[in-house]
N, C-alpha and C positions, 0 to 999 in steps of 0.2 A: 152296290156296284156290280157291272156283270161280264163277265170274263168276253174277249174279245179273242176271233182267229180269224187269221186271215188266209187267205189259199190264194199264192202266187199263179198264175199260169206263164208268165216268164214270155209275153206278148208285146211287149212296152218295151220303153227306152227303160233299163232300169236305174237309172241315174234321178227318177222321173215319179217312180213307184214307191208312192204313197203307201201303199201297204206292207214295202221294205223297211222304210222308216219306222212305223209303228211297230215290228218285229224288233229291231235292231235298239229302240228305245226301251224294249220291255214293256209298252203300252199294247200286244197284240203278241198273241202264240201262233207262230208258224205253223201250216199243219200239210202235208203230202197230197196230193191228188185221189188218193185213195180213202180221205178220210170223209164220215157218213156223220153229218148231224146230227144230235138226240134230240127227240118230241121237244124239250124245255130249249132249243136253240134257233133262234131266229136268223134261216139264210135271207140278205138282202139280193135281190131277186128283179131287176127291174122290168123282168116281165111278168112276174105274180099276179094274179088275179086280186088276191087280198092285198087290202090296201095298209099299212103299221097305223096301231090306234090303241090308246089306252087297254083292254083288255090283255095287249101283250107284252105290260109290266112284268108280269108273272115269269118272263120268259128267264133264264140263266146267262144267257151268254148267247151274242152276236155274230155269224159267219158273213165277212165281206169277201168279194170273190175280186182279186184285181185282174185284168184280163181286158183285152184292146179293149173298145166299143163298137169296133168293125166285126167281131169274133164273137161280143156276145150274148149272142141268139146260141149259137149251137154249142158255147159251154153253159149256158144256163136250161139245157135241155135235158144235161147229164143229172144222174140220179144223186143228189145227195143230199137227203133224208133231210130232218126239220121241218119248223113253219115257216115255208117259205111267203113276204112278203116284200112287197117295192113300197117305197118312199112315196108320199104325195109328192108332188111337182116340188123343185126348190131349183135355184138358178145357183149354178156354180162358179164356185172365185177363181179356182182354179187356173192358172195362167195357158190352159192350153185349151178351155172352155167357157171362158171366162162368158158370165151371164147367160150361158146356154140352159135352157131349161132340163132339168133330169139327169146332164152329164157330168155327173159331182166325180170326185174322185174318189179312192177307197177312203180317205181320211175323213173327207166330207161328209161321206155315209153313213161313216160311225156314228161322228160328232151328232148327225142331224138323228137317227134314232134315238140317241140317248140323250139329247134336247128334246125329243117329243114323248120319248116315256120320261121325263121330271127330271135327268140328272144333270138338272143344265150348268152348274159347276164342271162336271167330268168331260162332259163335251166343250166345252171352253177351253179344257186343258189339252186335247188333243186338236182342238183348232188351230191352238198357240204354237206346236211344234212348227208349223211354215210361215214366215213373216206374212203372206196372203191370206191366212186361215183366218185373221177377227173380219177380212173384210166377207166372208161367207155368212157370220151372221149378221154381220149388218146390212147384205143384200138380201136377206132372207126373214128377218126380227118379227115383222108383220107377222106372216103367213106358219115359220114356227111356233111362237108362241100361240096363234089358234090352232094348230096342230095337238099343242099341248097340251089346252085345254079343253079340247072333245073331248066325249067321254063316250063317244061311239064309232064304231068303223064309217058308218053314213055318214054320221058329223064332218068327219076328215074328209071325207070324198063333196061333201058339198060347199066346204070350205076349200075345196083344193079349186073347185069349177068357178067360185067367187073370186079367185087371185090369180088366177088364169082361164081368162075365159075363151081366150080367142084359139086354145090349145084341147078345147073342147067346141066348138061349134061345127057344126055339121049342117 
């Protein structure tokens, strides 16, 4: 199991904030604006060049960042250290982006890393906390579970271009 923080920016409705929740549950450690990743910690990042893929089971622990999606570009520009990676594509249950592709919310983000590195018990258990959370993996079950089972960064990314294609044509 691998330790989960989240870092509020306090951008949102917070009545709304997914990542309050998982604080407040004991399923995530609150952490300051000021706090710096370590190498074994994986920011989710959804502008990362690296794409999350088997090789970073290894990792310790999870940094989800919640913060508008208007705002963030320029808080994911700030310095704070880790392996920073984004999600392949997954569509969100989320009641305020509901089937939007990439705009998952902080709870989603988790659940979906820790469904693609194997913990797919632990991520069920943090989908459960929002009566809308099981319908995220069932919009999603396909293209998770081949996530899952890559066993390369290329994999994920060729698998991410097969279940969304038209989010890549050019």
């Amino acid at each position: 199991m691998m330790g989960v923080f989240a870092l509020e920016m306090g951008q949102d409705d917070p009545t709304k904030c997914t990542a309050r929740k998982m604080i407040h549950m004991d399923m995530a450690k609150g952490v300051g604006r000021k706090f710096h990743a370590s190498d074994s910690t994986i920011v989710l990042n959804p502008y990362a060049h690296r794409v999350l893929s088997a090789p970073d089971r290894e990792a310790k622990a999870v940094l989800t960042v919640d913060c508008s999606w208007n705002q963030a570009q320029e808080v994911f520009f700030r310095r704070l250290g880790g392996k920073h990676r984004r999600l392949p594509t997954l569509l969100a249950a989320n009641p305020t982006n509901y089937a939007k592709p990439g705009m998952l919310s902080s709870v989603e983000a988790v659940a979906a890393t820790m469904y693609i590195l194997g913990e797919v018990e632990e991520a069920e258990s943090y989908l459960a906390i929002y009566k809308w959370g099981p319908t995220f993996e069932t919009l999603n079950k396909d293209p998770l579970e081949s996530y899952r089972q890559c066993k390369t960064e290329g994999k994920v990314i060729q698998e991410e271009r097969e279940y969304f294609p038209a989010l890549f044509a050019r």
